[in-house]
TORTI-664829 format. One line per 2 residues: their letters; for each residue x, y, z of C-alpha. Coordinates in nm, 2 decimals. Example, Ala and Ser with C-alpha at 12.3 -4.5 7.8 and 13.67 -1.06 7.14 Angstrom:
2
AS	1.23/-0.45/0.78  1.37/-0.11/0.71
END
This chain:
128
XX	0.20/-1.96/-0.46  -0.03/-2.11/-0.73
XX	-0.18/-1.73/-0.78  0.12/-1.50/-0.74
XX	0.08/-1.35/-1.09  -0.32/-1.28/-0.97
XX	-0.17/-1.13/-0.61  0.08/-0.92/-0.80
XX	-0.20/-0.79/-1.04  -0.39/-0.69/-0.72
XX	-0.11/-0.49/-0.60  -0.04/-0.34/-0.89
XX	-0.40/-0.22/-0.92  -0.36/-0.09/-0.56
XX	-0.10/0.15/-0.69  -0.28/0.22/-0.92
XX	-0.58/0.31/-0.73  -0.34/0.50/-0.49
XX	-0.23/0.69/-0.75  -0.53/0.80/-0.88
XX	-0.68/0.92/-0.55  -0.40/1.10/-0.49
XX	-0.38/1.31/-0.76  -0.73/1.37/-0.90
XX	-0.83/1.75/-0.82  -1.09/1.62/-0.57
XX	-1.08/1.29/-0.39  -1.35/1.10/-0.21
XX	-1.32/1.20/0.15  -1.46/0.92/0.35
XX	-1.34/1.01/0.65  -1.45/1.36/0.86
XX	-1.29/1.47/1.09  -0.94/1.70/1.13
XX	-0.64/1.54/0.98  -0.86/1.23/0.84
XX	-0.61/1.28/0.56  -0.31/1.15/0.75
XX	-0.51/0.84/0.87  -0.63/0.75/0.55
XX	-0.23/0.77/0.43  -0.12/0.57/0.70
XX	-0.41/0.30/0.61  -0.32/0.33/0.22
XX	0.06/0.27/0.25  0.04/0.02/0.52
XX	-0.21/-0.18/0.28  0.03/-0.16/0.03
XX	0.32/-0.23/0.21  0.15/-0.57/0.38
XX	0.03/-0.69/0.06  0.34/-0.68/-0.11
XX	0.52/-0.80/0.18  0.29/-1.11/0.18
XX	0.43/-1.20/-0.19  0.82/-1.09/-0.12
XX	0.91/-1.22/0.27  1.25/-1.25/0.21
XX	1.42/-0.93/0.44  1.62/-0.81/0.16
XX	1.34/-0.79/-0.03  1.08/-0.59/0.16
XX	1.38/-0.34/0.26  1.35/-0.24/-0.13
XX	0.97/-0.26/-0.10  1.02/0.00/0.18
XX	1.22/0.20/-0.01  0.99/0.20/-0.27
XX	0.70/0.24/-0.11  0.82/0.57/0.07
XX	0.94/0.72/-0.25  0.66/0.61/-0.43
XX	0.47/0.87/-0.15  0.75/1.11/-0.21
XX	0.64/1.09/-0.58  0.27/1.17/-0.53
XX	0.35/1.45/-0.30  0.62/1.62/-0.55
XX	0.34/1.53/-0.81  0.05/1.70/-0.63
XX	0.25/1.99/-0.53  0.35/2.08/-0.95
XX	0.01/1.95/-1.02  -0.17/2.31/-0.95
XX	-0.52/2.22/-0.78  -0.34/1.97/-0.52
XX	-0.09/2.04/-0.24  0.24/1.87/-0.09
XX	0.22/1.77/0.26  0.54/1.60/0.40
XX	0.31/1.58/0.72  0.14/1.29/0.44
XX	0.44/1.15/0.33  0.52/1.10/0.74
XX	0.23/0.91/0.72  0.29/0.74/0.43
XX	0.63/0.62/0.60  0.45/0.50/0.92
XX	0.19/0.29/0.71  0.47/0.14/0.50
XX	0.63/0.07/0.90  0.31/-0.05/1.00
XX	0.26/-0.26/0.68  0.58/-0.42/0.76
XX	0.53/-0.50/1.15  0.25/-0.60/1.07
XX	0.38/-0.89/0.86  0.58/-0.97/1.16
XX	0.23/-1.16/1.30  0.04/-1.44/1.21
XX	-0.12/-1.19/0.93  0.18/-1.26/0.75
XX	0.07/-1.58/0.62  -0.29/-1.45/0.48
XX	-0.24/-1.41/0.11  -0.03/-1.78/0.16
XX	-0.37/-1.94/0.34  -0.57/-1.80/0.08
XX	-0.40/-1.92/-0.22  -0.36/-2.28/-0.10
XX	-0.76/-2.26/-0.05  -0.83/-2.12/-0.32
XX	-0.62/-2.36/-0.54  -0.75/-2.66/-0.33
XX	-1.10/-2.57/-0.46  -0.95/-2.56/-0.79
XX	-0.83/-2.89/-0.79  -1.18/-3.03/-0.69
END
């Protein structure tokens, strides 16, 4: 990959932006409806787990990226639940394990091979 350092940034920015959502005393709520919350985990972590599966595809690798992933949403929860004005949920952190699933089954189709596609476009413009 000609822009894995750029794809890595992205990911890291998604954290990031995870993070912050997570454990500001009052997020956006885009979604209305009962238990929008859990949905809007299990979109969250299975973005995160596909993007970073589309840089590391080796199966040893996203195994740790699982891992990570997972306790990266056991983090946040332990974090919102000392933070005062925020709540744990492990109901969220159920979700967060089903996106990070998700993310990865997801990886299994021809998705897999997005961030791939676009980099070899994007660096064949480049060359031009």
């Amino acid at each position: 990959m000609v822009y894995r350092k750029t794809w890595l940034a992205a990911g890291w920015l998604l954290i990031f932006l995870i993070s912050y959502i997570s454990l500001i005393p009052s997020p956006p709520a885009p979604m209305r409806f009962p238990h929008a919350d859990k949905l809007e985990h299990l979109i969250s972590y299975a973005l995160l787990m596909g993007w970073f599966c589309q840089i590391y595809a080796a199966r040893g690798q996203r195994i740790y990226l699982a891992l990570a992933c997972i306790a990266f949403g056991g983090v946040i929860e332990l974090l919102q639940g000392w933070s005062g004005y925020r709540t744990a949920d492990w109901l969220d952190l159920l979700a967060d394990s089903l996106g990070v699933a998700l993310g990865w089954l997801l990886n299994t189709t021809s998705l897999q091979h997005f961030l791939t596609r676009l980099d070899a476009r994007l660096a064949s413009h480049h060359d031009r």
